[in-house]
DSSP file (Angstrom, degrees, kcal/mol; ACC not computed):
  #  RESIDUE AA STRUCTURE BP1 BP2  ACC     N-H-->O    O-->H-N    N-H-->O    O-->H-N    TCO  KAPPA ALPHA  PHI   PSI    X-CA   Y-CA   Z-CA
    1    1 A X              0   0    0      0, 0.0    20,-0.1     0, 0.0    19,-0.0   0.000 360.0 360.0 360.0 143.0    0.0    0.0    0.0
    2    2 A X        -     0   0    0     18,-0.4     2,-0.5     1,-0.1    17,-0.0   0.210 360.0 -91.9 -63.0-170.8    1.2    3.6   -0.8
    3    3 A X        -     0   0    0      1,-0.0    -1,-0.1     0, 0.0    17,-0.1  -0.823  26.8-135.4-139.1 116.8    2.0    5.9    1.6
    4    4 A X        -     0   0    0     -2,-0.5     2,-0.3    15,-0.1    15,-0.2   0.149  12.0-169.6 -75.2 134.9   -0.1    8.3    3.0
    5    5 A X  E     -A   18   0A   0     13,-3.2    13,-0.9    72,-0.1     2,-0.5  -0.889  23.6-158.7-115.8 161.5    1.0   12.2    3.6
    6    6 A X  E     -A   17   0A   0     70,-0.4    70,-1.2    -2,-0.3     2,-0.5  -0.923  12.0-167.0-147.6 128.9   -2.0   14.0    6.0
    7    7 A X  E     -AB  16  75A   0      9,-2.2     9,-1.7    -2,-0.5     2,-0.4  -0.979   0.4-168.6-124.0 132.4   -2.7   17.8    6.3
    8    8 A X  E     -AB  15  74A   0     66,-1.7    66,-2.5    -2,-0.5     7,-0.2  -0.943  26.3-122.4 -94.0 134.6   -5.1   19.1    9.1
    9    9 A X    >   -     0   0    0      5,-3.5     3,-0.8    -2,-0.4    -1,-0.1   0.145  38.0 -81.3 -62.5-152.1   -6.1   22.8    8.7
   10   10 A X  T 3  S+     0   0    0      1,-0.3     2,-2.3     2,-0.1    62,-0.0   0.992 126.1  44.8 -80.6 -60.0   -5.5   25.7   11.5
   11   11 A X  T 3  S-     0   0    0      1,-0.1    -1,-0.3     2,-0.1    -2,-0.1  -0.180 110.6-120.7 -89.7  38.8   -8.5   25.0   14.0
   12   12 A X  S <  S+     0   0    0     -2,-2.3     3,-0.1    -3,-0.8    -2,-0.1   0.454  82.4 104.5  22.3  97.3   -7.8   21.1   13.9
   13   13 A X        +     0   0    0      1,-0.3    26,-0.4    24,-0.1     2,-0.2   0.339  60.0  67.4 171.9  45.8  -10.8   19.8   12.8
   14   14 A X        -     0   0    0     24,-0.2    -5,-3.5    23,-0.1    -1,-0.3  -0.781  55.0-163.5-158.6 122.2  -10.4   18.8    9.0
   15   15 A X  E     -AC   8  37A   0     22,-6.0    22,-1.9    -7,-0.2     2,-0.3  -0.771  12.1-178.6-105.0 146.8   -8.4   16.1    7.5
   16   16 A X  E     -AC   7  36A   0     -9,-1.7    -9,-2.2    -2,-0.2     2,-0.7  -0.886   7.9-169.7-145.8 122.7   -7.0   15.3    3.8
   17   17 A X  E     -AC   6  35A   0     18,-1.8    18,-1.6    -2,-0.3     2,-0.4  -0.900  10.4-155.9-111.2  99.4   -5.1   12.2    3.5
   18   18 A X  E     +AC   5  34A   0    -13,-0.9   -13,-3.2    -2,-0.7     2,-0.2  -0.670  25.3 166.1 -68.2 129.5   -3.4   12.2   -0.2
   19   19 A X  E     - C   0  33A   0     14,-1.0    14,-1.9    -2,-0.4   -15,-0.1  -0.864  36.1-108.3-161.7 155.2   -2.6    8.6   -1.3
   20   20 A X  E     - C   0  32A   0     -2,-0.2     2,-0.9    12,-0.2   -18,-0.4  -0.063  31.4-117.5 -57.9 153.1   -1.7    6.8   -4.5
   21   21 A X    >   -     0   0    0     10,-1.6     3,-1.9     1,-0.1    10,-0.4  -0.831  18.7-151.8 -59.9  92.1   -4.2    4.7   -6.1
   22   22 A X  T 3  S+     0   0    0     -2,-0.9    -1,-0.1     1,-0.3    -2,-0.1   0.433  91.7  63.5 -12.0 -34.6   -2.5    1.4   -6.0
   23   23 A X  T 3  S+     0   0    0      2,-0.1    -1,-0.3     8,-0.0    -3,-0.0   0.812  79.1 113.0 -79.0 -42.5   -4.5    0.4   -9.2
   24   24 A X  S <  S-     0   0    0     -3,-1.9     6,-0.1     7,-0.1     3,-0.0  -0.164  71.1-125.6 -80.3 159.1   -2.8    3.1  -11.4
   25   25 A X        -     0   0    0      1,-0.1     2,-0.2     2,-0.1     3,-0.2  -0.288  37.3-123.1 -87.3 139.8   -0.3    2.3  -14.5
   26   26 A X  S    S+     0   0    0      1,-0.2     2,-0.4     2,-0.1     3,-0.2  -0.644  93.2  16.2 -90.1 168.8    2.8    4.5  -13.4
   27   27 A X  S    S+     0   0    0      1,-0.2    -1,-0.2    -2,-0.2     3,-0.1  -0.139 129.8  48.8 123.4 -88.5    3.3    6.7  -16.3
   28   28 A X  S    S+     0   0    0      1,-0.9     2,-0.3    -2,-0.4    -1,-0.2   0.774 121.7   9.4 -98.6 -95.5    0.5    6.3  -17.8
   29   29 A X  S    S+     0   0    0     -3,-0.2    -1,-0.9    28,-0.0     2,-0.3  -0.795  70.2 172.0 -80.8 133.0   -2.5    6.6  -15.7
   30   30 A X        +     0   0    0     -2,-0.3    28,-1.2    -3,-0.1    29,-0.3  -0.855   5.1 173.5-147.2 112.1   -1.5    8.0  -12.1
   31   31 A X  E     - D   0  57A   0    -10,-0.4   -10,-1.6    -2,-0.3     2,-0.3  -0.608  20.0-151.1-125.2 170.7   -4.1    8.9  -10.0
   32   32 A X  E     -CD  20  56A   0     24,-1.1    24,-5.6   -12,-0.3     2,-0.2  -0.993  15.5-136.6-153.2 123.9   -4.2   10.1   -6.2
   33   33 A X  E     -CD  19  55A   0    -14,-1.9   -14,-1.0    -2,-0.3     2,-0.7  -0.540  19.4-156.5 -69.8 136.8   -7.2    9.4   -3.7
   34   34 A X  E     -CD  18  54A   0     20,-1.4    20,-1.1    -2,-0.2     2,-0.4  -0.850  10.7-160.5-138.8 109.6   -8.0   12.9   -1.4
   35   35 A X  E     -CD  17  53A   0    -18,-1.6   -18,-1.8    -2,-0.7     2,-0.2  -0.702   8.5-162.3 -67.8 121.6   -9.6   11.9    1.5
   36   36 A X  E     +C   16   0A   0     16,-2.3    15,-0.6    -2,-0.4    16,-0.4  -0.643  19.5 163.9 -85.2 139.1  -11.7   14.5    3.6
   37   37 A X  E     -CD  15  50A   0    -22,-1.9   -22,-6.0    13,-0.3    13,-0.3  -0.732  32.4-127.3 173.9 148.1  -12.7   13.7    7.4
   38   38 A X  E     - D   0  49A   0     11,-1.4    11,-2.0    -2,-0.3     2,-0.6  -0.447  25.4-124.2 -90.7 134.8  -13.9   15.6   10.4
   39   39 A X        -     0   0    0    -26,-0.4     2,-0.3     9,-0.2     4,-0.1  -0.842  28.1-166.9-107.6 145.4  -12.0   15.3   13.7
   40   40 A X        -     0   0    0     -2,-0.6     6,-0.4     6,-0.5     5,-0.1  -0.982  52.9 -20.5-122.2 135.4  -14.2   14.2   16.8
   41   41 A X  S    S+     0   0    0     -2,-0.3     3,-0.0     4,-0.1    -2,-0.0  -0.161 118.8   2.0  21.6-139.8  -13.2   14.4   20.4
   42   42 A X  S    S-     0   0    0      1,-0.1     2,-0.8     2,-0.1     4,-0.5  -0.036  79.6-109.0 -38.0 146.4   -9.7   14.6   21.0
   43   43 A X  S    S+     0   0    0      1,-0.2    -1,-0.1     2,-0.1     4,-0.1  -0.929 105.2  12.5 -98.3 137.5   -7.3   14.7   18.4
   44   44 A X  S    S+     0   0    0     -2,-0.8    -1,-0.2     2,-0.3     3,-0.1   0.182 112.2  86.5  83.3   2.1   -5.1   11.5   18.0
   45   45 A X  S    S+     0   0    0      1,-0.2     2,-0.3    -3,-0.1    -2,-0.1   0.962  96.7  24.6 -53.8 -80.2   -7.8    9.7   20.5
   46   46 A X  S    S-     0   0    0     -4,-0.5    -6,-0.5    -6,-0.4    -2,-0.3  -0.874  84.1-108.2-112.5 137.1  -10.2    8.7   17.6
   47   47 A X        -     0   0    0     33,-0.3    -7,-0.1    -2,-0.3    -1,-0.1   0.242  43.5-112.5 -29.3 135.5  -10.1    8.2   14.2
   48   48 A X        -     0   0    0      1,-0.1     2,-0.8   -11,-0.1    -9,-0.2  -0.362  34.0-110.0 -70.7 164.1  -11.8   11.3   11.9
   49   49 A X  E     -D   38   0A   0    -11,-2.0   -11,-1.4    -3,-0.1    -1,-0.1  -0.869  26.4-127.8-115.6 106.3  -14.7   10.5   10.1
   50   50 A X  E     +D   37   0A   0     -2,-0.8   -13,-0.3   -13,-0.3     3,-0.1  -0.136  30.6 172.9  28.4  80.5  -14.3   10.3    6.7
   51   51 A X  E     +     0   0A   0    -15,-0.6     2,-0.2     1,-0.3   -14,-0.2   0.021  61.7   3.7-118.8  24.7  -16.9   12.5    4.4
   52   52 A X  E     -     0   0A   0    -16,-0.4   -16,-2.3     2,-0.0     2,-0.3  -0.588  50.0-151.7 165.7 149.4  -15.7   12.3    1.0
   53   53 A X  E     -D   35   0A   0     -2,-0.2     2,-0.3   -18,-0.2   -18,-0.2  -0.997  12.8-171.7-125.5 130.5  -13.1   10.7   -1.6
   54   54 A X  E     -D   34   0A   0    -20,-1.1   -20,-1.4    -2,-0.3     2,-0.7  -0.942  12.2-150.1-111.0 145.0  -12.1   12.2   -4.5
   55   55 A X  E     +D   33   0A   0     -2,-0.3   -22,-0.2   -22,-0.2     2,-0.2  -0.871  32.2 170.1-126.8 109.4   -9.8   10.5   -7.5
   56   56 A X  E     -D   32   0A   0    -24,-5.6   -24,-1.1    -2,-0.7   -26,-0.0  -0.616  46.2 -86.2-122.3-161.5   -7.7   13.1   -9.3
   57   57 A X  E  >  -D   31   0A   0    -26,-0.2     4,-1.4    -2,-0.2   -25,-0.2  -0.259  49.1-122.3 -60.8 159.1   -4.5   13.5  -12.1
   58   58 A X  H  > S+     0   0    0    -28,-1.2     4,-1.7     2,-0.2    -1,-0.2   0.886 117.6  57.4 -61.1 -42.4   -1.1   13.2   -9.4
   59   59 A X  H  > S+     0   0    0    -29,-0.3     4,-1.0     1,-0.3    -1,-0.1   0.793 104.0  43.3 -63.3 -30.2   -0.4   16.6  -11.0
   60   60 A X  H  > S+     0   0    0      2,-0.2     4,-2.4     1,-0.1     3,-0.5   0.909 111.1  58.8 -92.2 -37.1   -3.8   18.1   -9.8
   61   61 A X  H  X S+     0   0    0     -4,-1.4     4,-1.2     2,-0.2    -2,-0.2   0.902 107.7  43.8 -22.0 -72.9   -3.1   16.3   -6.4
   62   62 A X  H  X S+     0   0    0     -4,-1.7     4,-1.1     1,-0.2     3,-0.3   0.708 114.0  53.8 -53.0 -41.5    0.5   18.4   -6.0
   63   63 A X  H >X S+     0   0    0     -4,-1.0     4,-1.9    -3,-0.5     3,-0.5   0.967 115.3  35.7 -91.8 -53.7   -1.4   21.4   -7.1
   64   64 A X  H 3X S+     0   0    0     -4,-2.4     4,-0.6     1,-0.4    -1,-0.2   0.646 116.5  56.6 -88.2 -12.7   -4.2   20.8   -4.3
   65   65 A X  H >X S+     0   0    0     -4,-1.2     4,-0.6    -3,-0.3     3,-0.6   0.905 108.3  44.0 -66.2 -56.3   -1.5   19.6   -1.8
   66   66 A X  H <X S+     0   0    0     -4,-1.1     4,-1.0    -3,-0.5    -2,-0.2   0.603 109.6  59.9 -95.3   1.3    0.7   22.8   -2.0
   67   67 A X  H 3< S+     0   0    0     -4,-1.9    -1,-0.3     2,-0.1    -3,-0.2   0.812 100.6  55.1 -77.0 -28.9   -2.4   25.2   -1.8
   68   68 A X  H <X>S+     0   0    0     -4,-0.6     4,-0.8    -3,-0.6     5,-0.6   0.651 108.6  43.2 -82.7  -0.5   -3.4   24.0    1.3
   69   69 A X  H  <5S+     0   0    0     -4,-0.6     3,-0.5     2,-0.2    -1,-0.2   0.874 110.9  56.8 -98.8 -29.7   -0.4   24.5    2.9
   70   70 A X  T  <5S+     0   0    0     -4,-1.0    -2,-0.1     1,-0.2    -1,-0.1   0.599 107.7  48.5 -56.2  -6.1   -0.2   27.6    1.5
   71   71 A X  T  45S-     0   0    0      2,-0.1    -1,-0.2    -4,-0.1    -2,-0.2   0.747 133.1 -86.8 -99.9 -20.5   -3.2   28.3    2.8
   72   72 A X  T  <5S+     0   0    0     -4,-0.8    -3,-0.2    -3,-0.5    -4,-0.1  -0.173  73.9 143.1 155.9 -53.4   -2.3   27.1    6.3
   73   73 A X      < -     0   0    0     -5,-0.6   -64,-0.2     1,-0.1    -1,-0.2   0.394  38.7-148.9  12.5 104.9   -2.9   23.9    6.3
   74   74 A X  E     -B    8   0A   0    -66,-2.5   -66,-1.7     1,-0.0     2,-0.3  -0.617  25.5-104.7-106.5 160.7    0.2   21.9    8.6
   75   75 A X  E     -B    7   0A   0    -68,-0.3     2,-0.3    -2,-0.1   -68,-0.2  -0.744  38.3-166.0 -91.6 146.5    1.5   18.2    7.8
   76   76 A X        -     0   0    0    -70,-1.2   -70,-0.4    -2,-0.3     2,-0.4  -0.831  18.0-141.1-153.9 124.7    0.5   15.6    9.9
   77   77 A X        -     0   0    0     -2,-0.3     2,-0.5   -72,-0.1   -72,-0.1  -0.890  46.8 -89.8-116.1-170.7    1.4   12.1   10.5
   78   78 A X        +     0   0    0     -2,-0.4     3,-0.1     1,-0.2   -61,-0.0  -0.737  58.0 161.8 -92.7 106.0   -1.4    9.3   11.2
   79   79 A X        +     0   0    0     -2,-0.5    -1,-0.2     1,-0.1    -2,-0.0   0.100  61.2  63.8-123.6  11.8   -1.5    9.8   14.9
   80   80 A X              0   0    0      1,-0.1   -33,-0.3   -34,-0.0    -1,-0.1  -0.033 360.0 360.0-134.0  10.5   -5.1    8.0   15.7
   81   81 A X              0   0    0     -3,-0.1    -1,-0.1   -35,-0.1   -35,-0.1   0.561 360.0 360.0 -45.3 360.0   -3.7    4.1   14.4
């Protein structure tokens, strides 16, 4: 399985986990899942819940990756396993 990079915005309580699609032809087709999810209690207590998947180009991925950070948006690792 690829490996997942994680943003949470400023007021901790939005997640986006980019990670590759495992199915796509490197290359060719290379697509990148962007996971959405809501943080609930604590953060790194419980997992977020999950409200939407999107599958876009890799390229539009890195675009949507370095706007949110531009935008505030901090890097994150997966602290709720």
């Amino acid at each position: 399985m690829a490996k997942p990079y994680w943003l949470i915005n400023l007021n901790s309580s939005e997640v986006k986990r980019f990670i590759k699609n495992d199915k796509s032809i490197d290359g060719v087709f290379e697509y990148m899942f962007i996971d959405t999810g809501k943080i609930v209690g604590v953060l790194g207590k419980e997992k977020p819940i999950m409200t939407n998947t999107v599958s876009v180009e890799i390229d539009l991925a890195r675009e949507i990756y370095e706007r949110l950070l531009s935008q505030g948006w901090r890097k994150i690792d997966e602290v709720w396993i």
